[in-house]
C-alpha positions as CSV (number, residue, x, y, z in Angstrom):
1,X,15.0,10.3,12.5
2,X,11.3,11.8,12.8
3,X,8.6,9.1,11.3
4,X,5.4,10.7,10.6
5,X,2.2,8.3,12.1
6,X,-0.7,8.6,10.3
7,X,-3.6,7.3,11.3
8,X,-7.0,7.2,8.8
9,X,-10.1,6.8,11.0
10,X,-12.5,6.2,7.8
11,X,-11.5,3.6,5.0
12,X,-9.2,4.9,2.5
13,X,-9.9,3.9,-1.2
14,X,-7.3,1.6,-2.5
15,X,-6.1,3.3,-5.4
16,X,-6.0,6.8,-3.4
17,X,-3.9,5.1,-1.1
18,X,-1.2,4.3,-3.4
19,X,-1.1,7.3,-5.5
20,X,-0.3,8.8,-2.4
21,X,2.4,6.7,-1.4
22,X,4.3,7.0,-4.1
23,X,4.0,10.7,-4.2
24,X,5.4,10.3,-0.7
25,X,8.4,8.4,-2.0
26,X,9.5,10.4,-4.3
27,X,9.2,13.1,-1.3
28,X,11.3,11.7,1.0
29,X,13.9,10.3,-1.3
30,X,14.1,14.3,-2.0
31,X,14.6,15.0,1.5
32,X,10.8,17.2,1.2
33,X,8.8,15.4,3.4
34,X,9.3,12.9,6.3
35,X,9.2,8.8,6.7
36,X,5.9,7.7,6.9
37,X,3.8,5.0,8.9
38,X,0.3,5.2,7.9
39,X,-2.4,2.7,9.5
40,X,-5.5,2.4,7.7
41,X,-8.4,0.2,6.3
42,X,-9.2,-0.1,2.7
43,X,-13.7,-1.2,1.7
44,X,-14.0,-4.0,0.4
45,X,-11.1,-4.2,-2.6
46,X,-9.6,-7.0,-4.7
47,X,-6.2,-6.8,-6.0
48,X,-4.5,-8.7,-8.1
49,X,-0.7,-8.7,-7.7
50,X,2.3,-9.7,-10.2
51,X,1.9,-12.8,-10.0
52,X,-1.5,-14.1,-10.1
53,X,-3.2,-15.3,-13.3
54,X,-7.2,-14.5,-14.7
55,X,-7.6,-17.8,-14.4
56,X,-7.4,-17.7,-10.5
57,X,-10.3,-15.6,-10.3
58,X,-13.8,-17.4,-10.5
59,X,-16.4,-14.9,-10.5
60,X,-15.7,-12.8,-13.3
61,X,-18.2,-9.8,-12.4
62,X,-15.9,-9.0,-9.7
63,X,-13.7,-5.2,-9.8
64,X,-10.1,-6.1,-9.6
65,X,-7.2,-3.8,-9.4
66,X,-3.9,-5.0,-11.0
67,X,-1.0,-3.7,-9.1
68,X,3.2,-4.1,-9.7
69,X,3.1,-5.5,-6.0
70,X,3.7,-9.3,-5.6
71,X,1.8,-11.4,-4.9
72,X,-1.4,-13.0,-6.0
73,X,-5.1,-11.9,-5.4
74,X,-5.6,-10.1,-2.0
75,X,-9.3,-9.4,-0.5
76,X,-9.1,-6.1,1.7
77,X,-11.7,-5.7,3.7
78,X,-12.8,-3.1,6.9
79,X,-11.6,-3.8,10.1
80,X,-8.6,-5.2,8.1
81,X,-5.8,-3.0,9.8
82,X,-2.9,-2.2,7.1
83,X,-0.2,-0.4,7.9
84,X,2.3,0.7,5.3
85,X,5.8,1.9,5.7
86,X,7.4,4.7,3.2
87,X,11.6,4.4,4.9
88,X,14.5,5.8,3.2
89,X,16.7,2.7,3.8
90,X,20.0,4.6,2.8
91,X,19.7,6.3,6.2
92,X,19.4,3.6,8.0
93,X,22.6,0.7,9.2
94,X,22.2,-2.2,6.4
95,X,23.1,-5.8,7.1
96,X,24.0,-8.5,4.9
């Protein structure tokens, strides 16, 4: 199996990012594209997973971007290395 490594040099904006991810999925689970292992670094974004609360955040000027990951609130910031996976797991051995 061929994994594609992709590498962003310049900070990738957050929502970007995952609009292209799950364009990806649906790519590979369609056998049009290849895996993927992307490393990047997102500026200076706060998300806000599935299961954190308003109440959690205390400045209430600040952008957050809700997201069905779990989780609570997450700070990314440069020089924060991320790397996410997009695997077709049906092609791979599964243990239990």
């Amino acid at each position: 199996m061929s994994i594609e490594v992709k590498i962003s040099k310049r900070p990738v904006c957050y929502k970007f990012a995952m609009n292209f991810l799950h364009k990806r999925v649906e790519q590979v689970k369609a056998n049009k594209k290849r895996e993927l292992l992307w490393i990047l670094e997102h500026p200076t974004t706060y998300t806000a997973g599935i299961r954190s609360s308003s109440e959690e955040v205390v400045d209430k000027k600040i952008k957050i971007i809700n997201t069905n990951r779990g989780g609570k609130i997450t700070l990314h910031n440069p020089g924060q290395k991320i790397i996410y996976f997009v695997l077709n797991l049906n092609n791979r051995k599964k243990r239990y």
